[in-house]
Backbone atoms as SQL, in Angstrom:
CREATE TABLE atoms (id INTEGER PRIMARY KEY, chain TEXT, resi INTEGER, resn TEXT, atom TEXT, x REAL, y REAL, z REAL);
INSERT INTO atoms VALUES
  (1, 'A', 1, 'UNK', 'N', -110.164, 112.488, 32.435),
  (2, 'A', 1, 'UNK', 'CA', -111.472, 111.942, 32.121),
  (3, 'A', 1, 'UNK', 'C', -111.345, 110.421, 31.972),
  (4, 'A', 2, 'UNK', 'N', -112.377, 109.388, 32.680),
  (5, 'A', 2, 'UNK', 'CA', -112.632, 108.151, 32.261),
  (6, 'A', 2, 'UNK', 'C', -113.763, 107.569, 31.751),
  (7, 'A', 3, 'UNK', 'N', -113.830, 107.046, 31.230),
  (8, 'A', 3, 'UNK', 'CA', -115.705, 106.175, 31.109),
  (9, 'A', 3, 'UNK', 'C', -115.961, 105.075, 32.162),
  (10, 'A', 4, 'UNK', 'N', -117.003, 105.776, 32.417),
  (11, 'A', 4, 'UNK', 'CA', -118.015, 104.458, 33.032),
  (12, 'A', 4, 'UNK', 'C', -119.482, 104.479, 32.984),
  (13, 'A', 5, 'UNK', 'N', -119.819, 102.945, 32.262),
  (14, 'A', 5, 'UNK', 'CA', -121.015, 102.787, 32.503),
  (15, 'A', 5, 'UNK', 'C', -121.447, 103.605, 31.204),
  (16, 'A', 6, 'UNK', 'N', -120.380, 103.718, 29.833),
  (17, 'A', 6, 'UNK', 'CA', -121.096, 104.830, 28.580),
  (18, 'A', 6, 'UNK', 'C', -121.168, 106.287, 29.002),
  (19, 'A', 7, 'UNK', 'N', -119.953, 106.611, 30.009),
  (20, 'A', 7, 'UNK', 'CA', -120.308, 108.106, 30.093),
  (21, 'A', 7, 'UNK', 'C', -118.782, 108.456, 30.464),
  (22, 'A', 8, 'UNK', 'N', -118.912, 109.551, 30.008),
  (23, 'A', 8, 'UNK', 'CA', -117.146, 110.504, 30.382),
  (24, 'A', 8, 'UNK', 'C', -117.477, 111.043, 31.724),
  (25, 'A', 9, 'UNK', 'N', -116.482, 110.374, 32.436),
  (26, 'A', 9, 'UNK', 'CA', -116.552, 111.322, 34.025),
  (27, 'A', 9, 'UNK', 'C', -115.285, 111.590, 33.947),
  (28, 'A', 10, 'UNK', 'N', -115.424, 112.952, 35.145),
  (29, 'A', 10, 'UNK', 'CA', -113.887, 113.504, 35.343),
  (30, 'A', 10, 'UNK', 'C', -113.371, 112.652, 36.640),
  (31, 'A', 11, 'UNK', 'N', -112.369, 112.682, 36.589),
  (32, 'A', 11, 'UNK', 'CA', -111.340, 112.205, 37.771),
  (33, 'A', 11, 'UNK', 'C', -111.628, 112.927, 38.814),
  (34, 'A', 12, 'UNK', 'N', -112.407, 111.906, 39.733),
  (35, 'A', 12, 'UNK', 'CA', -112.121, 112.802, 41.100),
  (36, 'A', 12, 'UNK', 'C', -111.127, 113.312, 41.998),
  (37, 'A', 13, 'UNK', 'N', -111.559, 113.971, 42.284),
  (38, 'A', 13, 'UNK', 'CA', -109.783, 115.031, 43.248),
  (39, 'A', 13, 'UNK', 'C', -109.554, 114.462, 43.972),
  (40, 'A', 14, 'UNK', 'N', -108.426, 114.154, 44.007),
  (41, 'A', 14, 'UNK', 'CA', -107.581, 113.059, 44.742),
  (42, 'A', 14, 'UNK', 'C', -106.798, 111.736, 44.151),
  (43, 'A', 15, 'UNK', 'N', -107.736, 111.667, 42.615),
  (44, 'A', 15, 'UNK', 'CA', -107.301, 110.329, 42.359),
  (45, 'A', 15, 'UNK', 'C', -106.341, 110.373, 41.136),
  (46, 'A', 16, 'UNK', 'N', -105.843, 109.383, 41.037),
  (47, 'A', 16, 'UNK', 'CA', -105.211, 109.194, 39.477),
  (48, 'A', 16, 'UNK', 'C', -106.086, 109.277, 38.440),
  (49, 'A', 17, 'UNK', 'N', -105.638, 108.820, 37.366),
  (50, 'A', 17, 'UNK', 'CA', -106.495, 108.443, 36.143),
  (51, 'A', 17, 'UNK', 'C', -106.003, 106.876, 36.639),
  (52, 'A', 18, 'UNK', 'N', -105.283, 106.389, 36.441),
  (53, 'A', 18, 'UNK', 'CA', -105.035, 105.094, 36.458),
  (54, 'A', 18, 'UNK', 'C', -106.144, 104.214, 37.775),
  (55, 'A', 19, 'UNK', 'N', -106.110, 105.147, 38.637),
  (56, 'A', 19, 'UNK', 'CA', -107.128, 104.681, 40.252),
  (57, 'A', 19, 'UNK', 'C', -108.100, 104.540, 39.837),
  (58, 'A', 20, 'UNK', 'N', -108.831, 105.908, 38.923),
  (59, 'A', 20, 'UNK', 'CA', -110.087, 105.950, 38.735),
  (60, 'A', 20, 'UNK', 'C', -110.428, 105.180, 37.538),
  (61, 'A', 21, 'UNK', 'N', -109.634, 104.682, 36.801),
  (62, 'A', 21, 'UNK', 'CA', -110.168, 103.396, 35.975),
  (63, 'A', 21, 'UNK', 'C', -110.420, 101.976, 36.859),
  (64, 'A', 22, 'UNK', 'N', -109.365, 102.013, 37.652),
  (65, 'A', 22, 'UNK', 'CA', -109.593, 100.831, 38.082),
  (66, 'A', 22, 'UNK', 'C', -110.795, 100.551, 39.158),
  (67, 'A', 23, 'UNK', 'N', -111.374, 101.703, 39.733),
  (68, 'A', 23, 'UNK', 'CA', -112.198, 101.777, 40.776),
  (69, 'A', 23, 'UNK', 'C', -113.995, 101.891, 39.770),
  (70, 'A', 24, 'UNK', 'N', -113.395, 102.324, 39.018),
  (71, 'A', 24, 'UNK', 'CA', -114.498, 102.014, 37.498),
  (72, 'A', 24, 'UNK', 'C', -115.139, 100.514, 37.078),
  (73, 'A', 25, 'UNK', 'N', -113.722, 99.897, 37.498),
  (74, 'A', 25, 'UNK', 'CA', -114.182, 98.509, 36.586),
  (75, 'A', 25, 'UNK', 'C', -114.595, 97.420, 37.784),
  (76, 'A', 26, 'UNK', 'N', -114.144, 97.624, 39.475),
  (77, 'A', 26, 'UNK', 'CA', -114.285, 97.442, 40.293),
  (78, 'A', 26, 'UNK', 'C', -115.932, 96.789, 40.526),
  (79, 'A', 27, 'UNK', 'N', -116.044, 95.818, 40.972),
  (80, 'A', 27, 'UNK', 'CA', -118.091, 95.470, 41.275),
  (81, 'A', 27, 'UNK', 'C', -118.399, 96.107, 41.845),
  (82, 'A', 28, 'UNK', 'N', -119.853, 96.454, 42.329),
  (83, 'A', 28, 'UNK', 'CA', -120.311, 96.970, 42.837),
  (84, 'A', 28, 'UNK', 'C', -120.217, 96.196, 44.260),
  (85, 'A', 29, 'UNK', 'N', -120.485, 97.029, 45.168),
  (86, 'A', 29, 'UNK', 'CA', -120.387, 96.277, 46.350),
  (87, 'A', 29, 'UNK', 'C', -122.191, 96.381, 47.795),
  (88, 'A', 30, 'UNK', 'N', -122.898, 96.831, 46.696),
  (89, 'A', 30, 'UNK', 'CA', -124.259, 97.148, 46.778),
  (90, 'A', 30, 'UNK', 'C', -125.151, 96.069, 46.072),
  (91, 'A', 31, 'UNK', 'N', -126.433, 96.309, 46.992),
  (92, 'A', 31, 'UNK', 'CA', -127.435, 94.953, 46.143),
  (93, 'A', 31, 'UNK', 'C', -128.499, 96.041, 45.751),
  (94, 'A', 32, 'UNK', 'N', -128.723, 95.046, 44.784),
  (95, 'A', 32, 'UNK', 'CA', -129.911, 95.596, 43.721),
  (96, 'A', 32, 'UNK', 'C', -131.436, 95.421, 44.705),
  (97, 'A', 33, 'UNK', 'N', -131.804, 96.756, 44.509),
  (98, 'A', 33, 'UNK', 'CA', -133.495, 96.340, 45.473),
  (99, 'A', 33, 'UNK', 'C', -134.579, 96.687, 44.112),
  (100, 'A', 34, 'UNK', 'N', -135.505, 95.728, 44.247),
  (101, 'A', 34, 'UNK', 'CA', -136.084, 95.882, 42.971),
  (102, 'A', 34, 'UNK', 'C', -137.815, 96.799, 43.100),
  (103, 'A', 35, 'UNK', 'N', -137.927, 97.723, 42.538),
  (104, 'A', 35, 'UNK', 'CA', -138.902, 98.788, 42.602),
  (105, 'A', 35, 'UNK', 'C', -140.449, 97.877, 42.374),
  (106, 'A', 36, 'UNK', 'N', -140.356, 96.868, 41.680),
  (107, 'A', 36, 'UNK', 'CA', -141.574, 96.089, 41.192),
  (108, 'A', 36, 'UNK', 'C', -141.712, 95.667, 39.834),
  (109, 'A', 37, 'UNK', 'N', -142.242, 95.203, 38.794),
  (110, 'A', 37, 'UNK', 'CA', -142.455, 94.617, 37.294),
  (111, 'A', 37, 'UNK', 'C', -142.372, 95.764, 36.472),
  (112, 'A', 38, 'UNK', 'N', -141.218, 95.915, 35.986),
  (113, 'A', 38, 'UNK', 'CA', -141.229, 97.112, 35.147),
  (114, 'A', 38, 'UNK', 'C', -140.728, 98.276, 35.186),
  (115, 'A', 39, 'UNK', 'N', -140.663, 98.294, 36.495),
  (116, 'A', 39, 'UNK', 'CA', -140.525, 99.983, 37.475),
  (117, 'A', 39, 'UNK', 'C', -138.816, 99.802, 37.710),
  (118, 'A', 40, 'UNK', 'N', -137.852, 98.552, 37.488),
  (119, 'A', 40, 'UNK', 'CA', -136.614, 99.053, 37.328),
  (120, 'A', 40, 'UNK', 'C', -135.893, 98.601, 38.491),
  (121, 'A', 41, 'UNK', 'N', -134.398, 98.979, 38.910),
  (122, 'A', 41, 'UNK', 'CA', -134.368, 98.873, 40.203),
  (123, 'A', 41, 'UNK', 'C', -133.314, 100.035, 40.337),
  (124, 'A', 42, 'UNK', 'N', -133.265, 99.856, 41.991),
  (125, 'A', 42, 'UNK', 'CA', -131.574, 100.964, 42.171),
  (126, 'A', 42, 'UNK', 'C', -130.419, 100.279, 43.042),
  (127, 'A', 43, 'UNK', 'N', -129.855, 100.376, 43.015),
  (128, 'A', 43, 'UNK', 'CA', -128.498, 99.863, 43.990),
  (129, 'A', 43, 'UNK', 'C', -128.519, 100.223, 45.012),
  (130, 'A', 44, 'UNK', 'N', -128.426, 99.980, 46.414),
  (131, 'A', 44, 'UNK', 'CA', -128.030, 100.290, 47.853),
  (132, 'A', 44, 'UNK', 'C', -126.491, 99.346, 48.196),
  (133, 'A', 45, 'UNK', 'N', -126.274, 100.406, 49.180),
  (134, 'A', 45, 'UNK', 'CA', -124.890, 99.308, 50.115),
  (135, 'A', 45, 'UNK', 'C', -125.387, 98.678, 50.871),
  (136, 'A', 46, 'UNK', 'N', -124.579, 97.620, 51.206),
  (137, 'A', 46, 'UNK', 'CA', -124.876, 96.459, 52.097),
  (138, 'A', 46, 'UNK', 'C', -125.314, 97.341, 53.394),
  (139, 'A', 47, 'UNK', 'N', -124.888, 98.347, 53.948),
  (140, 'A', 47, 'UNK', 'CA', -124.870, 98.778, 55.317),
  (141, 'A', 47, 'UNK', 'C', -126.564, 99.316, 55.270),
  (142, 'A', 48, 'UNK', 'N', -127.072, 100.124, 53.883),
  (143, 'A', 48, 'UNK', 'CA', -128.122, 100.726, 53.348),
  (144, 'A', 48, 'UNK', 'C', -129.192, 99.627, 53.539),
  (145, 'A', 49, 'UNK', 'N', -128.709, 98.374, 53.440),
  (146, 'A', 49, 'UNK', 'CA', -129.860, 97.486, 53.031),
  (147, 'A', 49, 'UNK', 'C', -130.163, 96.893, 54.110),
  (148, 'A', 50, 'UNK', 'N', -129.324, 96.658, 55.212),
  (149, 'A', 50, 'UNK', 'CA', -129.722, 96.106, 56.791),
  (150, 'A', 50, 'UNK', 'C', -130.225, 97.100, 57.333),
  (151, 'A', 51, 'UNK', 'N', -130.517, 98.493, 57.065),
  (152, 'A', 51, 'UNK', 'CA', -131.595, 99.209, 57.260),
  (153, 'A', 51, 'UNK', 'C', -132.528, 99.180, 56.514),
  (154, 'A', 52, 'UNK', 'N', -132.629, 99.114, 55.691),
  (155, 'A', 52, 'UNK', 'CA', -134.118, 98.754, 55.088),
  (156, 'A', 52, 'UNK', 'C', -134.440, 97.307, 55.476),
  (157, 'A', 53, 'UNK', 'N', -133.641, 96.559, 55.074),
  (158, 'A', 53, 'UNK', 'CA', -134.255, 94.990, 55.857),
  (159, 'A', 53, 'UNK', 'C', -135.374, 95.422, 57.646),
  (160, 'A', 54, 'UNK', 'N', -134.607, 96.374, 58.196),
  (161, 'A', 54, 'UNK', 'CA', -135.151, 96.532, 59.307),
  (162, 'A', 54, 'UNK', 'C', -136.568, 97.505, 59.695),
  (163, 'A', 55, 'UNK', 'N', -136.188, 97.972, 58.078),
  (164, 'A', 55, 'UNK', 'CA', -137.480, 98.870, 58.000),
  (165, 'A', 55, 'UNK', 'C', -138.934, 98.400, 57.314),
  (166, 'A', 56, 'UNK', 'N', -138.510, 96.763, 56.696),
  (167, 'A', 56, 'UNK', 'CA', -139.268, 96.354, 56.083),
  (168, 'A', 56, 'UNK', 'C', -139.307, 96.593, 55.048),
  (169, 'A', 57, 'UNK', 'N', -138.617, 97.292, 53.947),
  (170, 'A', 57, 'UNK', 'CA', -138.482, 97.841, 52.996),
  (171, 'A', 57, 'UNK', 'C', -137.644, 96.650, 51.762),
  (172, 'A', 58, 'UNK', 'N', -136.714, 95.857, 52.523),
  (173, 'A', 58, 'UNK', 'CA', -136.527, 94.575, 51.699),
  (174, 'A', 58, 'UNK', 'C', -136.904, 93.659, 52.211),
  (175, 'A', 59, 'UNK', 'N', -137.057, 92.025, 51.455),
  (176, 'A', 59, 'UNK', 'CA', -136.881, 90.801, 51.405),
  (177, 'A', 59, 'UNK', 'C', -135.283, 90.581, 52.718),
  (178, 'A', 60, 'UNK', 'N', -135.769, 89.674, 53.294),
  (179, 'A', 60, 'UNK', 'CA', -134.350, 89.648, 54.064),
  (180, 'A', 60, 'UNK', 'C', -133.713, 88.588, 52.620);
């Protein structure tokens, strides 16, 4: 088990404990798209977001 983010997760299969801390503390490598004033946002990957850029769905 590790924490991230205030929560106990289990080690995924495959990994260490030691991996999965470090892949824990790791940045994100996703941009924040923002829902509107209030409404929050969610994370996408870069690859996620040049499709939505193309869908009109983000700000380039």
């Amino acid at each position: 088990m590790f924490e991230q983010e205030g929560r106990v997760m289990p080690v995924p299969d495959g990994h260490s404990q030691a991996q999965a801390e470090r892949e824990a503390r790791r940045p994100s490598d996703g941009l924040s798209l923002s829902l509107g004033r209030g409404a929050g946002h969610i994370e996408v990957s870069r690859s996620m977001a040049t499709i939505a850029r193309g869908l009109g769905l983000m700000e380039a």
